[in-house]
Rosetta silent file (secondary structure, phi, psi, omega in degrees, C-alpha in Angstrom):
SEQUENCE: XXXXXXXXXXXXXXXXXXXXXXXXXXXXXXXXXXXXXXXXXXXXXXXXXXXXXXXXXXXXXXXXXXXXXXXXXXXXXXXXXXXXXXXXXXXXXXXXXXXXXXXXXXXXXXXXXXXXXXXXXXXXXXXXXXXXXXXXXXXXXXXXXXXXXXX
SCORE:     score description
SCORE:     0.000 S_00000001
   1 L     0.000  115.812  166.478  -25.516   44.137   64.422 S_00000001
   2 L   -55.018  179.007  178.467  -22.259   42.052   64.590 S_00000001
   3 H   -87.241   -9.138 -177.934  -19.154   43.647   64.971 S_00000001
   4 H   -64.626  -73.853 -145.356  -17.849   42.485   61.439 S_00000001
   5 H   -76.180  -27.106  177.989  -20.985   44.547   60.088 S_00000001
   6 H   -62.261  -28.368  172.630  -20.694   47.225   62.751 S_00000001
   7 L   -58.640  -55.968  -82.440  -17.002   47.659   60.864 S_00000001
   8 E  -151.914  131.737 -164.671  -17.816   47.892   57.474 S_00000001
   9 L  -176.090  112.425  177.144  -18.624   50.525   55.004 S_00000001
  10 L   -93.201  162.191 -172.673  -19.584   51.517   51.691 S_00000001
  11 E  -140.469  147.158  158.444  -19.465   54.945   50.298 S_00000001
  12 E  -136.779  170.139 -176.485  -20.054   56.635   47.017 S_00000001
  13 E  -164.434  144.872  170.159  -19.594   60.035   46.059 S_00000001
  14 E  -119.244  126.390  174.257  -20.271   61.702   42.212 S_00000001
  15 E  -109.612  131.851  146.881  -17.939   64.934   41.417 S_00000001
  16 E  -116.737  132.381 -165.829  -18.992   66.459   38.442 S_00000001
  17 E   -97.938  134.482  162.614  -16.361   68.150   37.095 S_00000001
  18 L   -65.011   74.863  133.160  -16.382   71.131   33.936 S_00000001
  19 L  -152.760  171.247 -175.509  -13.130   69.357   32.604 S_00000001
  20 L   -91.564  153.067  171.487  -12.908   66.451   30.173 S_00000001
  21 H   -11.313  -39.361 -178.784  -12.453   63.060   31.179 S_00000001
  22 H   -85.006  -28.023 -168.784   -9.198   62.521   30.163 S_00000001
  23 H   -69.897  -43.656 -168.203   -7.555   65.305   32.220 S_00000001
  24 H   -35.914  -64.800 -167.460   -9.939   64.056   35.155 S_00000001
  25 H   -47.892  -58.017 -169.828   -8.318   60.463   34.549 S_00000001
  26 H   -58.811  -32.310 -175.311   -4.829   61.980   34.572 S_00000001
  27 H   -63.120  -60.332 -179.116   -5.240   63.579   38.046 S_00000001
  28 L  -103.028   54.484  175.905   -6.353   60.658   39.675 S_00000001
  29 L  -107.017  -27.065 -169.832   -4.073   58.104   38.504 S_00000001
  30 L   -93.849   90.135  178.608   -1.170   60.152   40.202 S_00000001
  31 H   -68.412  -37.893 -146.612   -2.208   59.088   44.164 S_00000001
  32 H   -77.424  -16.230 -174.806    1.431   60.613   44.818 S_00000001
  33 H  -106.533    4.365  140.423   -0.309   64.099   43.863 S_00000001
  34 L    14.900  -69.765  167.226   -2.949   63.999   45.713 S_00000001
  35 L   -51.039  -20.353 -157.584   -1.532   65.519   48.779 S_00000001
  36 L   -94.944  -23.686  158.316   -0.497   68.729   46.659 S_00000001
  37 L  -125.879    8.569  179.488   -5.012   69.351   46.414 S_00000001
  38 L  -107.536  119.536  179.279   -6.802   66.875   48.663 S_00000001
  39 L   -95.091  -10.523 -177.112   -6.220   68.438   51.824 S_00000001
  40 L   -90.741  -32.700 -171.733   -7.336   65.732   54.191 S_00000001
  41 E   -65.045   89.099 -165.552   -4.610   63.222   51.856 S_00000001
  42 E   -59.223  -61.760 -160.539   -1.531   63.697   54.341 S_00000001
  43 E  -147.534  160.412  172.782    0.713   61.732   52.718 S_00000001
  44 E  -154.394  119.034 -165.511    1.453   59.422   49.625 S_00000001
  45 E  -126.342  161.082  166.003    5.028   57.317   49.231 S_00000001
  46 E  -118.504  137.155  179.457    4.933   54.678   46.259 S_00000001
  47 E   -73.995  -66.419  177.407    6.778   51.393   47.167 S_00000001
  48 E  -151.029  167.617 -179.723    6.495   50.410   43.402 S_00000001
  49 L   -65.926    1.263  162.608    4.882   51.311   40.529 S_00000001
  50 L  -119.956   -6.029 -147.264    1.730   49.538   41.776 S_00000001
  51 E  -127.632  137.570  140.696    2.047   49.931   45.713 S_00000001
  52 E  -165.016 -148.393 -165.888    2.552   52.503   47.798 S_00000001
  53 E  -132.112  167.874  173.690    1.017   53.583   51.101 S_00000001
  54 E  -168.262  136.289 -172.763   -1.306   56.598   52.150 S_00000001
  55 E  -115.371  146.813 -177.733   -2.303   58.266   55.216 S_00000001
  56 E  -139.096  137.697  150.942   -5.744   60.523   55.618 S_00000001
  57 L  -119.805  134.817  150.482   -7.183   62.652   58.281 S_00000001
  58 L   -98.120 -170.976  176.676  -10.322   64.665   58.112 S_00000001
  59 L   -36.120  -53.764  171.706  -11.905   66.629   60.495 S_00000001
  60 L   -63.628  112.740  171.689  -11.864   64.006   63.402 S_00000001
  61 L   -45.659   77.474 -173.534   -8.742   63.506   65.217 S_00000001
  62 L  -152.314  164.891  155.168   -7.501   60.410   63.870 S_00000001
  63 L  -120.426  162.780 -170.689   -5.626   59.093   60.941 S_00000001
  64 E  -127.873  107.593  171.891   -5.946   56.134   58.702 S_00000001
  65 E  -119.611  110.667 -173.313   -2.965   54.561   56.819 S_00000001
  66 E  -129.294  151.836 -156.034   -3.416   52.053   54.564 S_00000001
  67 E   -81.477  149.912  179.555   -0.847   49.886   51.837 S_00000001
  68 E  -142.832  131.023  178.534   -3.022   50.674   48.079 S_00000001
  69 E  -129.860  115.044 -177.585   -2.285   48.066   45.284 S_00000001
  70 E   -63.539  154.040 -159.643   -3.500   49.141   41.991 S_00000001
  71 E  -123.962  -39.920  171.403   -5.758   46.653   41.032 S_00000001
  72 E  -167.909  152.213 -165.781   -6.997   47.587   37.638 S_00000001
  73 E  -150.453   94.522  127.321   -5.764   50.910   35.320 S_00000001
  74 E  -124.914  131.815 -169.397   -7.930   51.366   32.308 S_00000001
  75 L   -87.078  -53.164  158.803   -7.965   54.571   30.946 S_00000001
  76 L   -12.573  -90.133  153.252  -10.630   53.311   28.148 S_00000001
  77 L   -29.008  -43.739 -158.577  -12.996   52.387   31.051 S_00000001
  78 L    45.885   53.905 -172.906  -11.724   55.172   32.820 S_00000001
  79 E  -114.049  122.230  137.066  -11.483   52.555   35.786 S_00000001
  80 E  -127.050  136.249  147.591   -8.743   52.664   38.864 S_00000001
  81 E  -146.012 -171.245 -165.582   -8.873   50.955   41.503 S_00000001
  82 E  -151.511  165.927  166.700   -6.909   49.451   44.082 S_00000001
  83 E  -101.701  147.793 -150.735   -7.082   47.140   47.191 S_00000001
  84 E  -132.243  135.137  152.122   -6.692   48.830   50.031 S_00000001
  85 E  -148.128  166.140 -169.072   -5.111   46.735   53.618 S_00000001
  86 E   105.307 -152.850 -172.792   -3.763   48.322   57.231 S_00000001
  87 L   -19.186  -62.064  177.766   -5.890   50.842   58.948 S_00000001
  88 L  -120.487  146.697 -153.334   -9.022   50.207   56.635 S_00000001
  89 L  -162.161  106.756 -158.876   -8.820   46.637   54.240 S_00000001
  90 E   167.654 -161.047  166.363  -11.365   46.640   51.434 S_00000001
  91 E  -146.851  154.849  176.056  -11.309   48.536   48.100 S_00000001
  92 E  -127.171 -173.613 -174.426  -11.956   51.577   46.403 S_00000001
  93 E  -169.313  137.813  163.031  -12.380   52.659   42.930 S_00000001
  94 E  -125.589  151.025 -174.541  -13.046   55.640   40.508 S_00000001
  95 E  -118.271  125.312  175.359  -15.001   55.263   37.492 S_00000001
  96 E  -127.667  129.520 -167.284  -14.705   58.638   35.099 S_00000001
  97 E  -123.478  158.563  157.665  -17.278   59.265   32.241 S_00000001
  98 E   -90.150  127.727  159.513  -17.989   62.527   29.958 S_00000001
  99 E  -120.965   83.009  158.231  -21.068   63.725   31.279 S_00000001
 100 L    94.765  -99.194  177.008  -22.252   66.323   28.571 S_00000001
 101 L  -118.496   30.243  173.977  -19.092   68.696   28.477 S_00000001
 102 E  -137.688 -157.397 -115.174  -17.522   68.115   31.212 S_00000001
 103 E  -143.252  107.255  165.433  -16.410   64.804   33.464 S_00000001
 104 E  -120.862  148.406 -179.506  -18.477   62.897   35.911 S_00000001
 105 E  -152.505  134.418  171.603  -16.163   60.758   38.441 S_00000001
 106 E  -124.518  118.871 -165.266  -17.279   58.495   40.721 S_00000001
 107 E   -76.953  116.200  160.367  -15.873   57.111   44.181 S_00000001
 108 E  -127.672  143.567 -174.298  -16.806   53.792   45.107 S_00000001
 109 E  -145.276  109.971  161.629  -15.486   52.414   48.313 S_00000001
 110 E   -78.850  102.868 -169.364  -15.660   48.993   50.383 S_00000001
 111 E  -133.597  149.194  139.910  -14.015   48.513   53.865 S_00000001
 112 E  -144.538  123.974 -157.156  -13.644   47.571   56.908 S_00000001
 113 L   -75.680  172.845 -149.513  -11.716   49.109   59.530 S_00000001
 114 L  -125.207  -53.186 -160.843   -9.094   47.274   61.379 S_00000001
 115 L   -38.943  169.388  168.479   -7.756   50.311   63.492 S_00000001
 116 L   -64.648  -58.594  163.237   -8.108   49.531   67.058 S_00000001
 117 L   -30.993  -95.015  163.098   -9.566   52.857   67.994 S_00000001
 118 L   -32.976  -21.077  177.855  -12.303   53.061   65.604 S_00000001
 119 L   -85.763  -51.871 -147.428  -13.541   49.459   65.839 S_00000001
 120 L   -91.172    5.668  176.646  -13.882   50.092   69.559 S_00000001
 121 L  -114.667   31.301  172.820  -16.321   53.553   68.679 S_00000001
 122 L   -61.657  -31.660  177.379  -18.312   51.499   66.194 S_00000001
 123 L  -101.681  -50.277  166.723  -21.337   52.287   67.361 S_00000001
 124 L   -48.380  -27.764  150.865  -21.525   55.730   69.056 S_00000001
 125 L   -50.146  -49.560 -154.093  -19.082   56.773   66.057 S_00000001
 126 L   -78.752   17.185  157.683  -20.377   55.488   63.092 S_00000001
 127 L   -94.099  -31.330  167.813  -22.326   58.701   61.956 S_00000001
 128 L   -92.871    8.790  170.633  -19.637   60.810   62.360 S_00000001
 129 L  -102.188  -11.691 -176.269  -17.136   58.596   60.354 S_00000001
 130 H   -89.458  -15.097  173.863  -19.812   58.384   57.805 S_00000001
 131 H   -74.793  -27.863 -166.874  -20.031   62.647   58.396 S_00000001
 132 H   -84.294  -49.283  178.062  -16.250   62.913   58.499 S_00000001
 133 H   -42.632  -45.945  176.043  -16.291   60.851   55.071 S_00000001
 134 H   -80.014  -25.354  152.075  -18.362   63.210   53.069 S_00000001
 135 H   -39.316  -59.789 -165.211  -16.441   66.331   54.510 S_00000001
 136 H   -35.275  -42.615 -175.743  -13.616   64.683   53.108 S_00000001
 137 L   -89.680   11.062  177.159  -14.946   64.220   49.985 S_00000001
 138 L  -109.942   -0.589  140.883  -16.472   67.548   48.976 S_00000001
 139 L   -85.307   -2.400  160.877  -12.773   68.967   49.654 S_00000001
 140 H   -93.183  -16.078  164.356  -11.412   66.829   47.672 S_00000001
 141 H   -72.355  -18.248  152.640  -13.695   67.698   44.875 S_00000001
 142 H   -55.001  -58.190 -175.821  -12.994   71.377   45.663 S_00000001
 143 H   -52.250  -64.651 -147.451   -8.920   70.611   45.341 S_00000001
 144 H   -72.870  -20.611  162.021   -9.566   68.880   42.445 S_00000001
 145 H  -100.859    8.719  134.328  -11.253   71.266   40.589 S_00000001
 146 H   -76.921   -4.564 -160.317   -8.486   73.697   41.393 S_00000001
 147 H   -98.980  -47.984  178.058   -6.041   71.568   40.544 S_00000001
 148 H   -67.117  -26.141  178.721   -7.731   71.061   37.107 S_00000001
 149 H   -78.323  -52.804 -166.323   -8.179   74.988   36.505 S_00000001
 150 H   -72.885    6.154 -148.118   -4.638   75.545   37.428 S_00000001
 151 L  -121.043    0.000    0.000   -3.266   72.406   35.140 S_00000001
């Protein structure tokens, strides 16, 4: 395996949420709120109204900060996504559907990291960044469906 491929990594993740679609959509349109129920989402500053930056830690002691440029916003579709460059340099994207009476939204995400750090643990690493990734993401589907009960 090169090291370009040793880098490089897609992910998906399905929340299904009991709320409908549109509230889903409104939650994750706002990256700046993120931080207030994603607990691994450190930080979120917006630049502009398409840009801003965002730093994440999970369980492993590291962080990731990368510049996010919305890329496409249709709430019709119920498509965001953004290009992601710095720390990780790829893209990610949620897709949000009604799935019977509630919400299914789905994370898709292409990268490849850049940090130094992580490139040089590519191989002995790359189970536990794919381990750290799905912790992340079943607490952020926990925040998020407090954050939707509480909304």
């Amino acid at each position: 395996m090169d090291s370009d491929a040793r880098n490089h990594y897609r992910f998906r993740s399905l929340w299904a949420l009991p709320a409908a679609p549109p509230a889903v959509f409104a939650a994750l349109e706002r990256p700046e709120d993120y931080p207030r129920w994603w607990p691994q989402v450190r930080s979120v500053s917006r630049l502009d109204e398409n840009t801003g930056v965002i730093t994440i830690r999970s369980v492993l002691p590291y962080g990731i900060t990368s510049t996010m440029r919305q890329t496409r916003r249709d709430r019709a579709a119920g498509v965001l996504e953004v290009a992601l460059t710095g720390d990780i340099d790829g893209w990610a994207r949620w897709t949000v559907t009604a799935d019977g009476p509630g919400t299914l939204a789905r994370y898709d995400q292409e990268v490849d990291v850049r940090k130094a750090l992580l490139r040089r643990l590519a191989v002995p690493g790359r189970p536990l960044f794919r381990l750290n990734h799905r912790l992340m993401m079943r607490a952020g589907r926990r925040g998020l469906l407090r954050h939707l009960q509480a909304v």
